[in-house]
C-alpha positions in Angstrom: -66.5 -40.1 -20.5 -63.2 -38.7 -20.7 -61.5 -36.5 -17.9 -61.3 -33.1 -19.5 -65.3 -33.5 -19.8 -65.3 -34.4 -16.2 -63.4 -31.6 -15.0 -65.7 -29.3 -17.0 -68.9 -30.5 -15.4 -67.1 -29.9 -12.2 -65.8 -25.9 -13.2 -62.4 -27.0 -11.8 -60.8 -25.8 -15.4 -63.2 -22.4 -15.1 -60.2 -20.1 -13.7 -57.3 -21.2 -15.5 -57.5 -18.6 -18.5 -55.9 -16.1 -16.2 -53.2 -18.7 -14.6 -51.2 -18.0 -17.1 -51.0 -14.2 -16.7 -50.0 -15.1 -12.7 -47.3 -17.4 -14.0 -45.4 -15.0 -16.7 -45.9 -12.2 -13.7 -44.1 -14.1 -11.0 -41.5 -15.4 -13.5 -40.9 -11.2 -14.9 -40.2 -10.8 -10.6 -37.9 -13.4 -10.3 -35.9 -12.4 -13.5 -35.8 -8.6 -12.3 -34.6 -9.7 -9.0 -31.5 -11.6 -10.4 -30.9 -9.0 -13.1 -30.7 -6.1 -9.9 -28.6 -8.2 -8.0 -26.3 -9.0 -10.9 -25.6 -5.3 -11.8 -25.4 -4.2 -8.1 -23.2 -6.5 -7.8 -20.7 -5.4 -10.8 -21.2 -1.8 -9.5 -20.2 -2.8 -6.0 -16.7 -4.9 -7.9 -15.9 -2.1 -10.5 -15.7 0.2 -6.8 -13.8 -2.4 -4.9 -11.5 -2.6 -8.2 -10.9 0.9 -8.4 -9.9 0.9 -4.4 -7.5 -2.4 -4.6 -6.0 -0.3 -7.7 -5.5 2.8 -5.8 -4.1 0.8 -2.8 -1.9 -1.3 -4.9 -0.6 1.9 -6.6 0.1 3.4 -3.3 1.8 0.2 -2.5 4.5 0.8 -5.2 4.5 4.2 -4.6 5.7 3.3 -1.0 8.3 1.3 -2.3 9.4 3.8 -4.5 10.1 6.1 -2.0 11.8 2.9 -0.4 14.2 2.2 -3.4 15.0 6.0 -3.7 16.7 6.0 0.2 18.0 2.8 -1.1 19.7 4.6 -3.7 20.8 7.4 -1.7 22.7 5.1 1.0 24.4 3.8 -2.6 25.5 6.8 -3.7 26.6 8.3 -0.2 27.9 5.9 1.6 30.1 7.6 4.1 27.5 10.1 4.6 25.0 7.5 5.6 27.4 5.1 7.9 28.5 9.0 9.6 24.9 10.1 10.3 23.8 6.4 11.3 26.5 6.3 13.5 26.0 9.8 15.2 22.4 9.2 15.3 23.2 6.2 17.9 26.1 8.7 19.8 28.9 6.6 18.0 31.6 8.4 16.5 31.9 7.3 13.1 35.5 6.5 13.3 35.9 4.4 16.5 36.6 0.6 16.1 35.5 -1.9 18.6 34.5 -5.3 18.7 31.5 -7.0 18.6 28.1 -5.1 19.8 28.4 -1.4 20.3 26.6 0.6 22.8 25.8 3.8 22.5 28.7 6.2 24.6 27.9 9.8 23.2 25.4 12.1 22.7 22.9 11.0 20.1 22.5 12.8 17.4 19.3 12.7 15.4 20.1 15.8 13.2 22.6 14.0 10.9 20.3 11.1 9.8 16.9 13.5 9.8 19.3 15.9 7.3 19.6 12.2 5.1 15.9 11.5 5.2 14.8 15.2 4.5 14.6 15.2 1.2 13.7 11.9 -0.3 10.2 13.0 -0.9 7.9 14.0 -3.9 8.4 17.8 -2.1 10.6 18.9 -4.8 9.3 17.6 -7.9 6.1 15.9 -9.2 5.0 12.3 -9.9 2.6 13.7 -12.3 5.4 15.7 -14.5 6.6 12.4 -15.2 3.8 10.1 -15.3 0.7 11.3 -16.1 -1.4 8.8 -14.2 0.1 9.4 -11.1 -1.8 12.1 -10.8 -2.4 12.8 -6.5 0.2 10.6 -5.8 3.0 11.1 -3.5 5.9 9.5 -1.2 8.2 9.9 1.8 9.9 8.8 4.2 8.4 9.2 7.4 11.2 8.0 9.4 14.5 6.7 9.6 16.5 5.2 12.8 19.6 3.8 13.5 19.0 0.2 15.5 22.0 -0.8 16.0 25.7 -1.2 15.6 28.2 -4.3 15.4 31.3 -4.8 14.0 31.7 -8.1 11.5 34.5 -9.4 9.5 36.3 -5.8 9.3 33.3 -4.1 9.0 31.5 -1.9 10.9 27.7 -2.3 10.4 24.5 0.1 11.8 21.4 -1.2 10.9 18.7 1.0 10.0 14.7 1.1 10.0 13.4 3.1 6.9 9.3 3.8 7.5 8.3 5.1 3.6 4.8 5.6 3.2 3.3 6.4 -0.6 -0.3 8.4 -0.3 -3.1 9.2 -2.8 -5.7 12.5 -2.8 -8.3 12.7 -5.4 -11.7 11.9 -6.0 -12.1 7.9 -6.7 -15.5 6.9 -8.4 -16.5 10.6 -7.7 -15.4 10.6 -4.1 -12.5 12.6 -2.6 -10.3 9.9 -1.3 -7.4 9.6 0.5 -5.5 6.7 1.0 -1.9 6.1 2.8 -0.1 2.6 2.9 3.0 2.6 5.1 6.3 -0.2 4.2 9.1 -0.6 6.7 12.5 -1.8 5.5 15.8 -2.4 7.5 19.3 -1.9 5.7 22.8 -2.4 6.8 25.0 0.3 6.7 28.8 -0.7 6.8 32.2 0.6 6.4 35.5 -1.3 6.3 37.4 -0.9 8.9 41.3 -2.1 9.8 42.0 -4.8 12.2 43.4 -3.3 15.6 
């Protein structure tokens, strides 16, 4: 007698017409699971996408507003070395050696009045790139560290705070986001040997 005849005179093989029905049941769960995890998942990337964009965006926005004080210590550079040096108490036209301390009043108006207006106050980001749309820049601060003289020149060195911020809505959320970038610069004029 064969087995299959054995297991029928048994009813072991009674109940497995509906097995099948169990099996392709359990295996449409597991599928769905993976399938819900995969998109959440994508959802939850495409969000932390758009964030890491935003952030980097503010990033260079930051610097931006970075190489633009950059640019204005280029273009004035007696104005910058005479309200760095006034904003450590340092007349801008006395020659010492080596480390300088401070000896007059200090000043921070002169170096404030130099930092006032490198912002995106005055005009737009969006005017001239349209998908900088809620982005802005400033610089938050700017100090005078310190002063030495150096090979004939007369050096302050100065701590530019810029910080670059975004306001809009980000995957239909009103967001804000700030990133802040520090940079210290020499400021120098030549000076004649006493």
């Amino acid at each position: 007698m064969s087995i299959l005849r054995q297991l029928k005179k048994t009813g072991l093989t009674k109940n497995r017409n509906g097995m099948a029905l169990v099996i392709v049941f359990c295996i449409v769960i597991v599928l769905s699971i993976l399938l819900i995890a995969f998109v959440t998942n994508r959802v939850e990337m495409k969000q932390q996408t758009k964030k890491s964009f935003v952030s980097l965006k503010g990033q260079w926005i930051a610097q931006g507003a970075i190489q633009h004080a950059l640019l204005k210590f280029r273009i004035l550079p007696t104005e910058s070395y005479d309200a760095s040096a006034l904003s450590r108490g340092i007349c801008p036209f006395f020659v010492a050696s080596g480390a300088i301390a401070s000896t007059g009043t200090v000043e921070e108006a002169p170096l404030e009045a130099f930092r006032s207006d490198i912002d995106t106050a005055e005009f737009s980001l969006e005017d001239q790139f349209s998908d900088l749309s809620g982005y802005s820049y400033t610089v938050s601060e700017m100090k005078a560290l310190n002063s030495f003289t150096q090979d004939n020149l007369r050096k302050h060195v100065v701590k530019i705070i810029a910080q670059g911020t975004f306001e809009g809505f980000l995957a239909g959320k009103e967001t804000s986001f700030t990133d802040e970038l520090t940079k210290t610069v020499d400021v120098s004029r030549s000076i004649a040997a006493p």
